[in-house]
C-alpha positions, 0 to 999 in steps of 0.5 A: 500500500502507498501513501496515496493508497492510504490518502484514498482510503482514509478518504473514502471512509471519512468522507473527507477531501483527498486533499485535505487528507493528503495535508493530515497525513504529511504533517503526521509524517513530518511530526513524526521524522521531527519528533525522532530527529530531536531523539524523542520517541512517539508512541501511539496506544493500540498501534506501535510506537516510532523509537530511535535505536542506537548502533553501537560501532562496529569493523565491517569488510568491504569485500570487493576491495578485501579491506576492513572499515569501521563503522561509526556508532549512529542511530536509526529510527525503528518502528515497534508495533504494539501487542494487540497490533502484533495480535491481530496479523497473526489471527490473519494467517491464510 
């Protein structure tokens, strides 16, 4: 599903203008890259929560030149779905 799947959904549930809806979801997605920027997590009740994780340093090997890099420690942002979340994908198997 892409984000203008989502738009069109949202739109035809809701009732609401795709344009309209567009702009909500963008500033949801926007709020969110800031709030983790910032290293602030976001948590959403009932749907997962958007974390930042730390990597710790490590040696990789870059193998088509046989050498060996370091790979500085760095954060990443992560998304941890909630358990009724996890819950109801699983009751979903075919």
């Amino acid at each position: 599903m892409t984000k203008a799947d989502i738009v069109n959904e949202i739109s035809k549930n809701t009732g609401i203008e795709k344009v309209t809806v567009q702009k909500t979801v963008e500033a949801f997605m926007e709020t969110v890259k800031d709030s983790l920027v910032k290293d602030k997590n976001v948590y959403l009740r009932g749907f997962g929560s958007f974390v930042v994780k730390k990597r710790a340093k490590k040696t990789a090997r870059n193998i088509s030149k046989n050498t060996t890099i370091i790979i500085p420690e760095h954060n990443i942002p992560a998304f941890k779905p909630s358990k009724t979340f996890v819950n109801k994908v699983k009751a979903n198997v075919k």
